[in-house]
N, C-alpha and C positions, 0 to 999 in steps of 0.2 A: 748279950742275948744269944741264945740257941740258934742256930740257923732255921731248924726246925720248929723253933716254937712258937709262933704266930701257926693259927689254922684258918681252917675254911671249909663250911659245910656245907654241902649241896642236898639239894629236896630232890624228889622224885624217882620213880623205878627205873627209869632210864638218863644216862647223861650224854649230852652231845657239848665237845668242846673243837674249837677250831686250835692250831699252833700257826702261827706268824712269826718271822723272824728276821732280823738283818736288815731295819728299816735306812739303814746307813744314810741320817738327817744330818740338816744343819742346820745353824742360828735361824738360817731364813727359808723363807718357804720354794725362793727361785734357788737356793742349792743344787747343786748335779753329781751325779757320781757316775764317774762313765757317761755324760753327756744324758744321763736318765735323772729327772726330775723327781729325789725320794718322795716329796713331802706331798706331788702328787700323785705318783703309787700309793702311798701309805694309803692315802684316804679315801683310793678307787677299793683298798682289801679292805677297808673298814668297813664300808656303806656296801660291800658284798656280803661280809660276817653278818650285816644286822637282816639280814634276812633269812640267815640261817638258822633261825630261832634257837641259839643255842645259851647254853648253862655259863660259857664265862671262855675265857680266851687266853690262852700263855703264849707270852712273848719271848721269843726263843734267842734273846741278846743282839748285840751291836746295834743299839740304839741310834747312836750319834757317830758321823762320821768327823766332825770339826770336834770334838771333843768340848763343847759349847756349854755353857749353861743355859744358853738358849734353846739346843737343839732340845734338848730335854722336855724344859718351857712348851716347844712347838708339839713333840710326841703329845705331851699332857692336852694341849687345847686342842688338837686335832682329833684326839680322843673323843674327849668332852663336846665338840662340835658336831661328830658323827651323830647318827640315829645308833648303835650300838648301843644296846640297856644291860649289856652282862657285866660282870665284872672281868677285868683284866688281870693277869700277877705274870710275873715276868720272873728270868734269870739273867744272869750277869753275862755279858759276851766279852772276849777282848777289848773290845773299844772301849766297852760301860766304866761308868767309875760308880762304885755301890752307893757313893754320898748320895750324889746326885740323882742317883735312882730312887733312894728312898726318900728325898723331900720331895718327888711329886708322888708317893705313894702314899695317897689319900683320896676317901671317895671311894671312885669308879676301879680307878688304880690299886692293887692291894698290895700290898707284900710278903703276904701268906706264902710257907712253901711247904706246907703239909694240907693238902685237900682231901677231904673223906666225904664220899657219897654210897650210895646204896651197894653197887656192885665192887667197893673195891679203895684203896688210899690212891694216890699221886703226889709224888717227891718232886720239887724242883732243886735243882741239883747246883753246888756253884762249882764251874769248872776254869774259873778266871785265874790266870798264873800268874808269875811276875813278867811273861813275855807273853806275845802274841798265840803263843802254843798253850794248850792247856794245861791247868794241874791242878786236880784235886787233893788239896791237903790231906794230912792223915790224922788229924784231927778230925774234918771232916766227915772221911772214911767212916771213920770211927763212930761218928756221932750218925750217919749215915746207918751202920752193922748194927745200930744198939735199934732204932728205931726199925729196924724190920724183923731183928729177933722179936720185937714185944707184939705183932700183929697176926691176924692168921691171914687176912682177908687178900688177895689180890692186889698188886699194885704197878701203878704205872709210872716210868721214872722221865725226866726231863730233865737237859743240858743243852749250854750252847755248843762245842767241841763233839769233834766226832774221833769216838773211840777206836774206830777201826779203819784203815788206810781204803781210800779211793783210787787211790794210782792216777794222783793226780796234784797239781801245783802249790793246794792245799795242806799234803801232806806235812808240806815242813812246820806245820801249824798244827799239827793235830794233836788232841790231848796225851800228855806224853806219859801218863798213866793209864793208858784208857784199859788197858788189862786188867789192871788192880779192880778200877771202879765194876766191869764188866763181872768180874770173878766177884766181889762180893756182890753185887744184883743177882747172880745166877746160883751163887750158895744160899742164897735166902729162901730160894723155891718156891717165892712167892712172886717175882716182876713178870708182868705179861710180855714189856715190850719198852725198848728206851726210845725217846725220840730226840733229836737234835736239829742247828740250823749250823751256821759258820762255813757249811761247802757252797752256799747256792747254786742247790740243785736239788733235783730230787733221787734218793738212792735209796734201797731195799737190801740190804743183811743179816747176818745173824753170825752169831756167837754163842758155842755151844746151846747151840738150839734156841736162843734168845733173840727175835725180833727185831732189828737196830734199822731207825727210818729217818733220814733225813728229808727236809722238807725245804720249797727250794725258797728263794728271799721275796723281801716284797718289793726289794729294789730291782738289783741287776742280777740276771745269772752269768756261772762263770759254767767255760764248757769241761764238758767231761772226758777223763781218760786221757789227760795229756802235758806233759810237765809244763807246757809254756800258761801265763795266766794269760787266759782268751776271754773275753767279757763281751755276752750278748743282751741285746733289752729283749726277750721274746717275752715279756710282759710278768707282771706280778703273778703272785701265787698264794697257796695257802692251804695245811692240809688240817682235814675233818678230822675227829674221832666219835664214833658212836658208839658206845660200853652197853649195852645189856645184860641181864642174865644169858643171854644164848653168847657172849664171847665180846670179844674188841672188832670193832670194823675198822678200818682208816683207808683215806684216799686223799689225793694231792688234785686241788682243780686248779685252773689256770684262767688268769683273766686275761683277753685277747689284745695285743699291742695296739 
């Protein structure tokens, strides 16, 4: 199947969607990472999202940190246990394994990765390599270049990997095409804006004149600007998007430790 070809149609003149990302779970619900409890981070950003009245919610990878079939299991019922009524669709992080992603992708779960709504499409992107660093196949690319020649509309792109270096401990892990992918987003003259997870943290760039927002995790963050990996809990996160006709808004809010 087309990476592309599952969709997803949104109603109304306006869309508001949240990006979460970087749940880094395990089989069980007492898991730690960095001595922070994912599973109950995940479900302090969840039970925040549902009140954010919004349109549906992308998962910006690294699901599992045990590599679990459980963890997955738990993403899903923790889902499914929240007050959250939107739909969810997600991308593939380093950790993710796609099988396993797509048998809990049913339901609430989607695995749509062409979404079209009033003001515009949304690509979720796969940046998962055969290492912890990214890579977008060229296949992908490809299939990627063909679907934004055929559209006029505005579109919004999402991956787990961040295209462009943070100067930071991350970097040895960044997607190690992120040029390629960046350059065809910006030949298309049609992407508003990429958004990503994988740094935890939050950071604001751009690439010939193109938007690039990373959003910080719902687990741990790691600090910024500094080669050693520093890992602080200053509490879960999660950033908004509100699309209107008058443009894209985004913002990153923070849940208090």
């Amino acid at each position: 199947m087309a990476w592309f070809e599952q969709r997803h149609q949104f109603c109304g003149a306006e869309l508001r969607l949240a990006h979460i990302t970087d749940s880094h779970l395990f089989g069980s619900r007492d898991g730690c990472y960095f001595e922070v409890n994912t599973a109950a981070h995940f479900s302090r950003v969840l039970n925040a999202l549902a009140e954010e009245q919004l349109d549906g919610v992308v998962f910006g990878g690294d699901l599992t940190q045990d590599h679990s079939a459980a963890s997955y299991a738990l993403f899903a019922e923790l889902v499914a246990q929240s007050a959250l009524q939107c739909p969810l669709f997600w991308v593939p992080g380093n950790h993710d394994d796609l099988t396993l992603l797509a048998q809990i992708s049913e339901g609430q779960i989607s695995a749509a990765k062409y979404l079209q709504c009033e003001q515009g499409d949304i690509v979720l992107l796969n940046s998962k390599g055969p290492t912890p660093a990214g890579w977008c196949e060229a296949a992908h690319l490809r299939e990627l270049q063909q679907q934004l020649s055929e559209g006029a509309h505005s579109v919004l792109a999402f991956c787990h990997h961040h295209p462009l270096p943070i100067d930071g401990y991350l970097d040895k892990h960044m997607l190690e095409n992120g040029p390629q992918l960046l350059n065809t987003l910006v030949n298309s003259q049609r992407v508003e804006a990429l958004i990503h997870g994988h740094v935890h943290n939050a950071y604001a760039q751009s690439f010939r004149a193109l938007p690039v927002y990373a959003t910080p995790a719902t687990s741990i963050q790691f600090a910024k600007h500094t080669r050693d990996w520093q890992q602080h809990n200053t509490g879960p996160a999660y950033r908004l998007i509100h699309w209107t006709a008058q443009g894209l808004h985004t913002e990153v809010k923070w849940l208090a430790n």
